[in-house]
GUBA-467592 format. One record per residue (C-alpha): residue in one letter; x, y, z. Coordinates in steps of 0.2 Angstrom, whole numbers, padded with zeros to 4 digits, always signed. Each point is the difference from the previous one (the first is absolute). Example, Ala and Ser with C-alpha at 12.3 -4.5 7.8 and 13.67 -1.06 7.14 Angstrom:
a+0062-0022+0039 s+0006+0017-0003 
This chain:
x+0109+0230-0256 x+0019-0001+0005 x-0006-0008+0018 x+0009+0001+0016 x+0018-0005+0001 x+0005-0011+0013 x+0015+0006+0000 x-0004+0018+0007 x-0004-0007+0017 x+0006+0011+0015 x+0002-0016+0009 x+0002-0015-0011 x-0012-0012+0010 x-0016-0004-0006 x-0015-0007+0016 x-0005-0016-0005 x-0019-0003-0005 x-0005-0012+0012 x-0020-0005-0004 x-0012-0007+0016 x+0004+0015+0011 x+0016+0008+0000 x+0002+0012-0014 x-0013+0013+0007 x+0002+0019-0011 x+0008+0006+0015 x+0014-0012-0001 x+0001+0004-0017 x+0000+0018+0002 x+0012-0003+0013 x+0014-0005-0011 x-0002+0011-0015 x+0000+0015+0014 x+0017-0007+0006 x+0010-0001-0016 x-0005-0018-0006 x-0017-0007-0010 x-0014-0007+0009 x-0013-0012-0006 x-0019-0005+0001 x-0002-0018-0001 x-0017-0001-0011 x+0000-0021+0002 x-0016-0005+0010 x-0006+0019-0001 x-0018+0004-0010 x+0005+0013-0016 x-0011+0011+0012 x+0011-0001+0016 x+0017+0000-0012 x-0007+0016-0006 x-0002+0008+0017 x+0017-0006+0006 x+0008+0008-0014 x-0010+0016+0003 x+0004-0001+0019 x+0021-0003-0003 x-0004+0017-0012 x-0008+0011+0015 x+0015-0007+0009 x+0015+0006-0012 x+0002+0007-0015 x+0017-0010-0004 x-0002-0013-0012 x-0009-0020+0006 x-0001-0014-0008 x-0013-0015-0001 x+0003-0016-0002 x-0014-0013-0010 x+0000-0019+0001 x-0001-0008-0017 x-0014-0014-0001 x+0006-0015-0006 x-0007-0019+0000 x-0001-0007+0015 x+0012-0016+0000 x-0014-0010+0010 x-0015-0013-0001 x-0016-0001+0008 x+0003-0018+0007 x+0020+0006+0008 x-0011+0015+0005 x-0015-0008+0008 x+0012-0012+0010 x+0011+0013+0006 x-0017+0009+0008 x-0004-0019+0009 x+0016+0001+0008 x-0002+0021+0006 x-0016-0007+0007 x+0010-0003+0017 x+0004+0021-0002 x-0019+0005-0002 x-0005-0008+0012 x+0016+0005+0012 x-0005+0019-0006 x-0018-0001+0002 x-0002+0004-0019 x-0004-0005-0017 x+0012-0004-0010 x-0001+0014-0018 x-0005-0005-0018 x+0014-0003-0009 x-0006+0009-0016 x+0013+0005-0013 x-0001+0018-0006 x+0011+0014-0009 x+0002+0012+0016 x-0012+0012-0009 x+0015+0001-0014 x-0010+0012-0014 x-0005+0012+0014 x+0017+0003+0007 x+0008+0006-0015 x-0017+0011-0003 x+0004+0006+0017 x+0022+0002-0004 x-0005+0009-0017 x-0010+0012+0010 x+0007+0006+0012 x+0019-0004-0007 x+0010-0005+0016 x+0020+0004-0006 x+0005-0019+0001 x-0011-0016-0003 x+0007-0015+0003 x-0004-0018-0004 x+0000-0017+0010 x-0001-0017-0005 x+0000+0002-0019 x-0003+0015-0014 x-0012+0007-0007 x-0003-0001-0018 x+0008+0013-0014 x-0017+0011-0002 x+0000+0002+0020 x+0018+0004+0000 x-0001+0014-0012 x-0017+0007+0008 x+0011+0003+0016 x+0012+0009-0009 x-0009+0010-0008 x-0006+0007+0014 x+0018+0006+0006 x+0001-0017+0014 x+0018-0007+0001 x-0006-0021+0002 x+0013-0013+0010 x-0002-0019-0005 x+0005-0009+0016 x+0009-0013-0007 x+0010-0016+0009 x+0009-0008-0012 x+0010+0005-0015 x-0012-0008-0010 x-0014+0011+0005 x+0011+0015+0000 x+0002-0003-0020 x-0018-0004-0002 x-0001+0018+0011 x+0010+0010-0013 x-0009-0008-0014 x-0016+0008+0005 x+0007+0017+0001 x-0002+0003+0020 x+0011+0013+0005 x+0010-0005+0015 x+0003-0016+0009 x-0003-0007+0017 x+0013-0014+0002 x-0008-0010+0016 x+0014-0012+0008 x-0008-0016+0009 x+0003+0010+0018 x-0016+0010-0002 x-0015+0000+0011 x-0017-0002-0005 x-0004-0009-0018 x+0010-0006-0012 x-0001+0010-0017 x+0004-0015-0010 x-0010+0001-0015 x-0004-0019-0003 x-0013-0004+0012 x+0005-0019+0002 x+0019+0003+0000 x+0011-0001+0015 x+0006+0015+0006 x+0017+0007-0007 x+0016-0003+0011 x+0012+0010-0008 x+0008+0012+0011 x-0004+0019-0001 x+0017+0004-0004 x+0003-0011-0014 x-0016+0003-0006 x+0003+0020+0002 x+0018-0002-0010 x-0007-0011-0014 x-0017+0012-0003 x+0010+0019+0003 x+0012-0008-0016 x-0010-0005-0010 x-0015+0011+0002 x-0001+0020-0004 x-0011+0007+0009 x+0000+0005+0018 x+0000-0015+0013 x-0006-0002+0018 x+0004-0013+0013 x-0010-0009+0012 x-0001-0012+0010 x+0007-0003+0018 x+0009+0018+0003 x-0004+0008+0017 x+0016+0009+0002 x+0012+0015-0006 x+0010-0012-0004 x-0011-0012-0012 x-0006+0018-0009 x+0017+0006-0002 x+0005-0018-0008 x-0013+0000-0013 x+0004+0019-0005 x+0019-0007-0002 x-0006-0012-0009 x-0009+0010-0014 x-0018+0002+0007 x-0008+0017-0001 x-0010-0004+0018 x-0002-0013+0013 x-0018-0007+0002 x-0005-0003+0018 x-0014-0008+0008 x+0002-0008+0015 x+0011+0013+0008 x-0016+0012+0000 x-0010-0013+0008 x+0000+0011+0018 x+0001+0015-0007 x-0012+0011+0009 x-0009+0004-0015 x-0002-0020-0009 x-0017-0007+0004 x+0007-0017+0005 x-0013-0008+0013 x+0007+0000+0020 x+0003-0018-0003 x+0011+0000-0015 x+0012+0014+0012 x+0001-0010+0015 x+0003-0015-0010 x+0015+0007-0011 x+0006+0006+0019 x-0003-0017+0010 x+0017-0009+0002 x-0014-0018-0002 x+0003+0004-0018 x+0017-0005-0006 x-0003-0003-0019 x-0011+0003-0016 x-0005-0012-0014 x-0006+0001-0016 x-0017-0008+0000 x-0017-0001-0009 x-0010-0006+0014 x-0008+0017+0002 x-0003+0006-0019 x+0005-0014-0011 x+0012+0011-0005 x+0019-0002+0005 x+0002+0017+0013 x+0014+0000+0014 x-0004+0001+0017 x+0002-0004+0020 x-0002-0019+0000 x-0014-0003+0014 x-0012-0013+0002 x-0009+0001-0013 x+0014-0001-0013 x+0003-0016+0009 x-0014-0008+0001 x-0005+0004-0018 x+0014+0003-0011 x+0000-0019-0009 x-0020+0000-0003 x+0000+0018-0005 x+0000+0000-0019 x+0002+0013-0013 x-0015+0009-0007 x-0001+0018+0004 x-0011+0012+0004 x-0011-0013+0005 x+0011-0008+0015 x+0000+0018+0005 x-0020+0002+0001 x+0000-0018+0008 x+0011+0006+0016 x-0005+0016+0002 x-0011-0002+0013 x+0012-0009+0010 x+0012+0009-0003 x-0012+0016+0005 x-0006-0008+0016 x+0019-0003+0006 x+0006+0017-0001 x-0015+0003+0010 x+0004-0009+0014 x+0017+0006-0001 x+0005-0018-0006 x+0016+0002-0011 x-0002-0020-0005 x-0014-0002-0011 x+0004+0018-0011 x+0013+0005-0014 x+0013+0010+0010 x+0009+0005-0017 x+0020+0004+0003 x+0015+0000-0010 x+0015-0010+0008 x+0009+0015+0008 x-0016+0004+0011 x+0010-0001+0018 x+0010+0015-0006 x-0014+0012-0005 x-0005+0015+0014 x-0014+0010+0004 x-0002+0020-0002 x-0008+0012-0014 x+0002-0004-0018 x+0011+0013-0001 x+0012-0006+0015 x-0002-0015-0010 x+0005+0007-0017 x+0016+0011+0010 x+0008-0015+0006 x+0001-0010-0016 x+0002+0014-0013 x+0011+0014+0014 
């Protein structure tokens, strides 16, 4: 029941789950085989098809993998900001040729994912967007799972502790994708990863993990000075040969048309970094908060855009540093930041 030890990575960089498509099990697989800790992103997936991921990543490699669970939490919005944010995506449908989703609220099939983790007992589980309770906490453990409390704010690091996780998952406000900002309705947190990183590796003992915005040698080699047991990195696997990221998301990231990303709720009603596109512009002030039910209401859009290889009207996640991230295996990859 000791768990796995961050620490004994080969290689200390940990893949990034990304949900929506780019953490496949072979991407996974991929970075444990080459010295670092991959992850299966369980948001958006059925317990069903988290299960047979895990199971694929296991037929894959026998080093350890990790899985990372999005908290459920209240959504921040109402059905009136909701309803007036579908009449003005009504331009999109149309545009699209679709429907716009049901913005339903749901738990992402909460219960059944930690039935799932218990079972088949990935080494790592680790949480987004809030914690789970006490009792939940002490189920993982008991099963031998070492559990990482992504955390953006001091604040939320202490509340992290509190409940017993075992490692932290320090995210700086570089990082692609979504926020992990417990509070639904708050504003993202600004602080730098590095100030952040110094304050929570003082205070804190237990292990500590950065992320956020690191693509290089150099950004892993600056967290690990800096007290961190490994750097956590998303966006620099997006064109890795294994990531499931769509053929739109890969040329985007390489298309010089893109010059900056933005942290926006247009897409999810969530905050979540990405390229800035036309969509972002077009929607950004109307979007409000109120999530997962903004995701539901553009999906379809955001659907029919990737298939007609239309960047504008999807989510192309991205941390800040995307115009330095390369292409190659996961293991080239994992070489150049970790030699």
């Amino acid at each position: 029941m000791g768990g796995f030890d961050l620490r004994g990575l080969k290689r200390p960089v940990i893949v990034a789950p990304m949900a929506g498509g780019p953490s496949t099990p072979e991407l996974a697989a991929a970075g444990s085989k080459a010295g670092g800790l991959g992850f299966i992103a369980a948001g958006y997936l059925t317990a069903d098809a988290l299960a047979e991921r895990i199971t694929a990543a296991r037929a894959l490699t026998n080093e350890p993998i990790g899985v990372n669970l999005f908290v459920p939490q209240p959504s921040a919005g109402t059905p009136d900001q909701i309803a007036a944010y579908a009449q003005a995506l009504a331009g999109e449908a149309e545009r699209y040729g679709v429907a716009l989703g049901e913005p339903r609220f749901d738990d992402d099939a909460w219960g059944a994912k930690l039935d799932v983790v218990t079972d088949l007992r990935p080494e790592v589980v680790s949480f987004t967007f809030g914690l789970p309770d006490d009792d939940e906490i002490a189920r993982l453990r008991q099963a031998g799972i070492t559990t990482i409390a992504t955390v953006t704010s001091y604040d939320e690091a202490e509340q992290a502790e509190g409940r017993g996780v075992g490692a932290l998952a320090v995210q700086g406000p570089d990082a692609g994708g979504h926020r992990g900002t417990y509070d639904p309705a708050a504003a993202p947190a600004t602080q730098p990863l590095a100030e952040l990183l110094a304050d929570v590796v003082a205070a804190m003992d237990m292990p500590v993990v950065a992320a956020g915005g690191l693509v290089s040698a150099d950004d892993v080699a600056g967290v690990l000075s800096a007290g961190a047991v490994a750097a956590q990195l998303g966006t620099a696997f997006l064109l890795a040969d294994e990531s499931g990221s769509s053929a739109v998301h890969r040329a985007a990231l390489q298309n010089p048309e893109f010059t900056e990303t933005v942290v926006t709720r247009a897409f999810s009603g969530r905050y979540a970094r990405g390229l800035r596109n036309r969509f972002v512009e077009d929607h950004e002030a109307q979007a409000p908060l109120g999530y997962p039910e903004i995701h539901y209401l553009t999906s379809p859009v955001r659907k029919a855009s990737v298939a007609a290889g239309d960047p504008h009207a999807t989510n192309v996640w991205a941390g800040t540093g995307f115009r330095a991230i390369g292409t190659g295996s996961a293991a080239d990859i994992m070489g150049r930041l970790a030699p």
